[in-house]
TIDOKE-192104 format. One line per field, with one value per residue (C-alpha): residue number from 0; residue in three letters; x, y, z. Coordinates in Angstrom, 1 decimal, always signed. Layout:
% TIDOKE-192104
seq <- [NUM;...]
type <- [ala;...]
xx <- [X;...]
yy <- [Y;...]
zz <- [Z;...]
//
This chain:
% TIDOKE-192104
seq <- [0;1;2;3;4;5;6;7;8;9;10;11;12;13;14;15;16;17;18;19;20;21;22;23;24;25;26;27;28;29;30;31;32;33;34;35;36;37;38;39;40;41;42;43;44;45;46;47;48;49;50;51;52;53;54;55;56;57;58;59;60;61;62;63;64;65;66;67;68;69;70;71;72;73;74;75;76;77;78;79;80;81;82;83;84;85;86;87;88;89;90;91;92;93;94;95;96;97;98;99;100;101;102;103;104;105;106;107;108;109;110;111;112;113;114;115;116;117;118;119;120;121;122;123;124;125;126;127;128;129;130;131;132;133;134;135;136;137;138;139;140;141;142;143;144;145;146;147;148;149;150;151;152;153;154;155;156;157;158;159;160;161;162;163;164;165;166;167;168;169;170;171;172;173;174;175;176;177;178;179;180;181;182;183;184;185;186;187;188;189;190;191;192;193;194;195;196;197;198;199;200;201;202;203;204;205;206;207;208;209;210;211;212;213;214;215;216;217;218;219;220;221;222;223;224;225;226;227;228;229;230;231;232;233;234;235;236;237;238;239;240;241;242;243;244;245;246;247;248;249;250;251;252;253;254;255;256;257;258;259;260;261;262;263;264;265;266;267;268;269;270;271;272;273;274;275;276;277;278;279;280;281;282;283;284;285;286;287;288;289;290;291;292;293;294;295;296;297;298;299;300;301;302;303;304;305;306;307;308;309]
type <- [unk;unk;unk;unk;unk;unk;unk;unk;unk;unk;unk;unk;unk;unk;unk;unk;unk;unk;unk;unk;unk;unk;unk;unk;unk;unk;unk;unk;unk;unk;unk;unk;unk;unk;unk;unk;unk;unk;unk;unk;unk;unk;unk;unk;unk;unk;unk;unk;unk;unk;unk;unk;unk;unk;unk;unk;unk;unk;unk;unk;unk;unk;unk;unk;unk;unk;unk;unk;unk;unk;unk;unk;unk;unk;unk;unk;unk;unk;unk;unk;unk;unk;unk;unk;unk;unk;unk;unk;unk;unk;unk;unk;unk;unk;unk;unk;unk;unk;unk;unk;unk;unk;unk;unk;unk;unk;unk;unk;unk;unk;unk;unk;unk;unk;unk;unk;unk;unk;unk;unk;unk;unk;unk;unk;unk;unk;unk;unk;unk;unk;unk;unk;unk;unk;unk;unk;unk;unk;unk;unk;unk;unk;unk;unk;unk;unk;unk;unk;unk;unk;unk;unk;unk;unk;unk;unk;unk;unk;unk;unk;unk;unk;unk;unk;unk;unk;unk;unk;unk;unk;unk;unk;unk;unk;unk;unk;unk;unk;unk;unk;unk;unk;unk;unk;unk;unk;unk;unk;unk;unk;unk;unk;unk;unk;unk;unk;unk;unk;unk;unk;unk;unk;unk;unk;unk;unk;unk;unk;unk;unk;unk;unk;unk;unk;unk;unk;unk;unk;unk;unk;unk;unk;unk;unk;unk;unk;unk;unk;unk;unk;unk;unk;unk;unk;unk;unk;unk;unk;unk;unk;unk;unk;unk;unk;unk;unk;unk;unk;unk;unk;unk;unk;unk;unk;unk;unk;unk;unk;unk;unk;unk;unk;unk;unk;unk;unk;unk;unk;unk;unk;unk;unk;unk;unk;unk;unk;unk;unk;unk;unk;unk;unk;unk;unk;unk;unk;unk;unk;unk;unk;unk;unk;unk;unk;unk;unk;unk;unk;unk;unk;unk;unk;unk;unk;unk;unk;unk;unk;unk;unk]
xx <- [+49.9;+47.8;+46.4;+50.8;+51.2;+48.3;+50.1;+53.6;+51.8;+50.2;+52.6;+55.1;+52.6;+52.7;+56.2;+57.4;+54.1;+55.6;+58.9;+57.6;+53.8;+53.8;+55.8;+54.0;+55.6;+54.5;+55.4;+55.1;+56.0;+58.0;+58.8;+61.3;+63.4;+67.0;+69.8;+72.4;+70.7;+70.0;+68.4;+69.8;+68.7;+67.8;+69.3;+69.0;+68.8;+68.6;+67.8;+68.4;+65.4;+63.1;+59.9;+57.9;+56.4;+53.8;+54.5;+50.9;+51.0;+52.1;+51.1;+54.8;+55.9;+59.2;+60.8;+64.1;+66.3;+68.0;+64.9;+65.8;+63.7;+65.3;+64.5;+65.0;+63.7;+63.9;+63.1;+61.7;+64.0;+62.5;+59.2;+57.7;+57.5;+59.0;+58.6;+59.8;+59.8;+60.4;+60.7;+61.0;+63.2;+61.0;+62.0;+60.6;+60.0;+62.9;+60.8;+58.8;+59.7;+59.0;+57.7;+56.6;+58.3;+56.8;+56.1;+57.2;+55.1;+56.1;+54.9;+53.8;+56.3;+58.9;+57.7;+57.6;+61.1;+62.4;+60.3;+61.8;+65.1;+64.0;+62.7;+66.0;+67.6;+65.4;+66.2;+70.0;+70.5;+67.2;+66.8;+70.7;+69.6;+69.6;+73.0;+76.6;+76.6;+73.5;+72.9;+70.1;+67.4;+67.3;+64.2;+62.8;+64.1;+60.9;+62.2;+66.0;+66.9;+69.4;+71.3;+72.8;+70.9;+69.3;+70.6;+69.3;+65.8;+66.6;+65.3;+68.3;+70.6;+70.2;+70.0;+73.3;+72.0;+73.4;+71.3;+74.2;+75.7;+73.4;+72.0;+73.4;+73.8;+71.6;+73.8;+73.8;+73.4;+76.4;+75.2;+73.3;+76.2;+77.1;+76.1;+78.5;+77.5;+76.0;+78.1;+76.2;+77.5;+78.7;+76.2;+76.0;+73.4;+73.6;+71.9;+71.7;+73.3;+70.9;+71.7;+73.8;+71.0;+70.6;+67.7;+66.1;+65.2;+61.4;+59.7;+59.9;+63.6;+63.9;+65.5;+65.4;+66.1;+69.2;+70.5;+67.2;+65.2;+67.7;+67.3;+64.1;+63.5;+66.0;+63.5;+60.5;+62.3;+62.9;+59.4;+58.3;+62.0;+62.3;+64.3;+67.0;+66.5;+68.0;+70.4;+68.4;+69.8;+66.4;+64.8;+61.7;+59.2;+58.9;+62.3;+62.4;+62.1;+59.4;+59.9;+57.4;+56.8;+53.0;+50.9;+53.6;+55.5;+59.0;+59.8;+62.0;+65.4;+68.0;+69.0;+70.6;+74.0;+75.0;+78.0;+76.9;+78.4;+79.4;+77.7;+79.6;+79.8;+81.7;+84.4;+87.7;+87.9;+84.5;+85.9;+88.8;+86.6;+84.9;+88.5;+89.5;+86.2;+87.0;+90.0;+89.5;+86.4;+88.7;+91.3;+88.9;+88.0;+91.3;+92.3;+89.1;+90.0;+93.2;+92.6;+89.9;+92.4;+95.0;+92.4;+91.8;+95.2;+95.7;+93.1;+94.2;+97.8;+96.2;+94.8;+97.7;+99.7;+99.3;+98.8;+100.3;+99.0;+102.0]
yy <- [+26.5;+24.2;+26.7;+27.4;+23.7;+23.3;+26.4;+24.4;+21.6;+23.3;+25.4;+21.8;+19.3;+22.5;+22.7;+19.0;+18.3;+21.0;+18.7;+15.1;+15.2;+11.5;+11.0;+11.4;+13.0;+13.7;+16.4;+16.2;+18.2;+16.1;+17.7;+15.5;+15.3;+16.3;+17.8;+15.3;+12.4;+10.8;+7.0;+5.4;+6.3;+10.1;+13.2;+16.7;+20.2;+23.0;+26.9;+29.6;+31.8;+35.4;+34.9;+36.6;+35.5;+36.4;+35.5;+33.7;+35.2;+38.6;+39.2;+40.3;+40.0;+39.8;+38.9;+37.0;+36.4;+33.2;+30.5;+27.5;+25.3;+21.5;+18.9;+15.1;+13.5;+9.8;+8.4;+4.7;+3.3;+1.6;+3.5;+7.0;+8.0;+9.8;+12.0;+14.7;+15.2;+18.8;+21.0;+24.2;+25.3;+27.7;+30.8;+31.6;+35.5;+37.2;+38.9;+36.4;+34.0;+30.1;+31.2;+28.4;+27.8;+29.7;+28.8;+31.1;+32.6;+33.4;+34.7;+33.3;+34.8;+33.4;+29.8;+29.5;+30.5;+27.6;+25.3;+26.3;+25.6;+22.0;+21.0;+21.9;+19.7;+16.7;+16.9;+16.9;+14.4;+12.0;+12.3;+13.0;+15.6;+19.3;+21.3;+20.4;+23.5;+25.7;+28.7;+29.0;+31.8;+34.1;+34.6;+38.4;+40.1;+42.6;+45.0;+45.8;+43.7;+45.3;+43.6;+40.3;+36.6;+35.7;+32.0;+31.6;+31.5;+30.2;+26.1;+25.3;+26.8;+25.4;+22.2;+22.5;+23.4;+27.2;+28.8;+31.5;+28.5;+29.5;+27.4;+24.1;+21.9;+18.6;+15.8;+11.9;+9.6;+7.3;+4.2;+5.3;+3.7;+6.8;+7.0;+8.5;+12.0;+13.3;+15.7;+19.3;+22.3;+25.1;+27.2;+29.9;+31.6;+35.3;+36.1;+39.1;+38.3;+39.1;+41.3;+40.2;+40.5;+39.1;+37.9;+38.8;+42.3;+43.3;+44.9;+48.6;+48.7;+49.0;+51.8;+52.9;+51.0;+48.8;+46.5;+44.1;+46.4;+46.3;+42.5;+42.8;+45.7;+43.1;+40.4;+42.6;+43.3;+39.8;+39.2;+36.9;+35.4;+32.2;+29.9;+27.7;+24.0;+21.1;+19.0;+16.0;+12.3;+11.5;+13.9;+13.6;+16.2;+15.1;+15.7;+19.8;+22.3;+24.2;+27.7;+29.8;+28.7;+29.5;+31.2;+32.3;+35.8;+37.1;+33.1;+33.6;+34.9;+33.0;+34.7;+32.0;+33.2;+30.8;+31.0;+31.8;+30.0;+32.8;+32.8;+32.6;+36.5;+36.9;+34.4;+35.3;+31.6;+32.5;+35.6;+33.8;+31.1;+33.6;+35.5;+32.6;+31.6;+35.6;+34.7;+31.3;+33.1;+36.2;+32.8;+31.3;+34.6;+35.8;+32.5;+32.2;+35.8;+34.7;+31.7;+34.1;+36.6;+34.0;+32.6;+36.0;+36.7;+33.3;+34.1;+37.3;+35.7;+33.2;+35.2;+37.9;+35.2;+34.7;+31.4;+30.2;+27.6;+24.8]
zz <- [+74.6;+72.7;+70.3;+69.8;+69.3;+66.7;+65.2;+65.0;+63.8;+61.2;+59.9;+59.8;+57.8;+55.3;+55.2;+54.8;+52.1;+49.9;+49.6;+50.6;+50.0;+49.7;+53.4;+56.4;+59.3;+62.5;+65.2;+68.8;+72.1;+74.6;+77.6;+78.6;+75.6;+76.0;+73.9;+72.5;+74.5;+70.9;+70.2;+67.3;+64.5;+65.5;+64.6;+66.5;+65.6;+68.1;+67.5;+69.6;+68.7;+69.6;+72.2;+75.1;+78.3;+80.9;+84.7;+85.8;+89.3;+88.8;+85.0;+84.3;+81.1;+79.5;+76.1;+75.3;+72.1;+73.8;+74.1;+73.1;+70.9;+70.1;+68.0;+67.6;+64.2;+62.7;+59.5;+59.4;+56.9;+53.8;+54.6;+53.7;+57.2;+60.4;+63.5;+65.2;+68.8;+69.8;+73.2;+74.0;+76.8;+79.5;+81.8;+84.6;+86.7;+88.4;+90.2;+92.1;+94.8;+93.9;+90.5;+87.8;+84.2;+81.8;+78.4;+75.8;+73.3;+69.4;+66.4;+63.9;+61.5;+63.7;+64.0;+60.2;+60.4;+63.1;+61.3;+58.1;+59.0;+60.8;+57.1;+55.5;+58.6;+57.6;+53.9;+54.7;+57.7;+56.6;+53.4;+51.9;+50.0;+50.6;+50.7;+52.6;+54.5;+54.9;+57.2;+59.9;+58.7;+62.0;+64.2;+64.6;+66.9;+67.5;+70.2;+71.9;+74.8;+77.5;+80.1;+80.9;+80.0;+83.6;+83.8;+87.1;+85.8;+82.5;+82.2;+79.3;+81.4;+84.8;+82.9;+81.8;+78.3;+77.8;+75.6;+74.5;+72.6;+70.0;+67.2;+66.5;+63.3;+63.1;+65.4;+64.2;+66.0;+66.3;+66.9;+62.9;+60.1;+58.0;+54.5;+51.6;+51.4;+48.5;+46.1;+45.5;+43.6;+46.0;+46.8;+49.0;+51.3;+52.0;+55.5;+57.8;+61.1;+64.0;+66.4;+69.4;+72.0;+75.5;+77.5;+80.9;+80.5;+80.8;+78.0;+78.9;+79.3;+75.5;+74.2;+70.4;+67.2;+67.2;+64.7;+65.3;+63.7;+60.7;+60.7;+60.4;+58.2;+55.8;+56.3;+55.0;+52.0;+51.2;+50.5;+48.0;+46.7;+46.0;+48.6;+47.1;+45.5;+47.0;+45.0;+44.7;+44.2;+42.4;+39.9;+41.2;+42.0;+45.9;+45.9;+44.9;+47.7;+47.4;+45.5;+47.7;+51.2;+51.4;+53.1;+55.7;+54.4;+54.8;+55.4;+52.5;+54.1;+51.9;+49.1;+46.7;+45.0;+42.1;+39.6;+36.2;+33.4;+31.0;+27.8;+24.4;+24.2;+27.8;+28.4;+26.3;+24.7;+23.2;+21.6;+20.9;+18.7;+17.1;+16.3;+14.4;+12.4;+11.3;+10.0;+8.5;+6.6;+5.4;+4.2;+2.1;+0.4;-0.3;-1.9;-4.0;-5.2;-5.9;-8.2;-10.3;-10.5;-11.7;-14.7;-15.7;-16.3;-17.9;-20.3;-21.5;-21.9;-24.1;-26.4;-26.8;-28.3;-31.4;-33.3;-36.5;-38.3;-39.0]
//
């Protein structure tokens, strides 16, 4: 687990320096830490995420879409600094008596993904910046999982902390005064949902491609597009999201929809406007045409007439 946890460590000092590179933050694994048990001050977010694990007596192993991984961050107000405390939930053999907690195992694909979504978290609840409603970029789902979540052997669960509530939004705390939110255009993020797949079942009860594959399959494709900027209350450049989450691909899983303004030659008012500069120019030309035809025949009158001298 400590090579994972340098891993997570890694992957998060990358992630928060590509949006506060002059803020230090730290992250660190407390296995006591529990959900909406908040100090003041701290906010939460929770993800229900894709990992595998390996019994230590029997060398079983088994995967499971409904592993909880939770979070509790705080920003030191007036300073360029903040931690994160973080856990994640164990499971534990169904096959052997008195077996221990194990501690599950993800890719690294995946951890980028969690910890993605935990830097979007920090912009929005710590910083006031970010979005007013954002989505939570999936985990991989690498195989099919059959059969029911086994609560009995599930840590969150038989803590009272169901892991099929799924992912949860950032809590504050509320002993923490609230702050005017900031105002941000609507934008909207268009993200596969993962397959609805359940825990417990070992690895070779998988049966075919399902829907996880398609998820995934999705998240291949999205390579290399560009993940939405935050709507900033200072135009600084500490304060853009980052356009390409490097190294880590297929990070990049919201696809940013925005409304274009129309240009002048698509809206009707445009053509309208240009309608009437049309017509004011075909105005001016028929009246010019109309005084020089008016001269000329003024002219020739004039001289048809004929003058006597008095």
């Amino acid at each position: 687990m400590s090579q994972d946890m340098e891993l997570w460590k890694q992957t998060f000092q990358e992630l928060i320096q590509e949006v506060k590179p002059c803020h230090e933050w730290t992250l660190t694994v407390d296995k006591d830490l529990l959900p909406n048990s908040l100090k003041p001050g701290w906010s939460q977010y929770q993800q229900r995420a894709f990992a595998r694990f390996q019994c230590s007596l029997c060398s079983r192993s088994w995967a499971s879409a409904q592993v909880q991984v939770l979070f509790h961050m705080h920003k030191s107000e007036g300073k360029p600094r903040g931690k994160v405390k973080m856990r994640v939930f164990a499971q534990r053999c169904q096959k052997c008596n008195q077996s221990p907690f194990e501690v599950p195992e993800f890719t690294k694909e995946n951890i980028s993904r969690i910890l993605n979504n935990l830097v979007f978290r920090i912009l929005k609840k710590c910083y006031r910046e970010g979005f007013k409603s954002m989505e939570t970029i999936p985990t991989i789902n690498e195989i099919s999982l059959e059969g029911p979540h086994d609560s009995n052997n599930c840590e969150a669960c038989l803590q009272g902390f169901c892991a099929q509530r799924g992912s949860g939004e950032a809590l504050q705390s509320p002993a923490l005064p609230s702050l005017p939110a900031v105002s941000s255009p609507a934008l909207g993020t268009a993200i596969p949902t993962p397959s609805p797949t359940r825990s417990g079942a070992p690895a070779d009860t998988v049966k075919g491609n399902t829907r996880a594959d398609a998820v995934k399959g999705n998240a291949m494709g999205n390579k290399g597009k560009a993940l939405p900027q935050p709507w900033c209350t200072v135009s600084t450049k500490a304060a853009i999201l980052p356009t390409h989450w490097s190294p880590r691909p297929n990070t990049h899983h919201h696809v940013e929809r925005r409304t274009q303004v129309s240009t002048c030659s698509e809206g009707p008012y445009c053509h309208t406007a240009w309608n009437l500069r049309c017509r004011n120019f075909n105005a001016c030309c028929c009246f010019f045409i109309l005084i020089i035809v008016v001269i000329i025949v003024v002219v020739i009158i004039v001289e048809t007439i004929p003058w006597t001298s008095t």
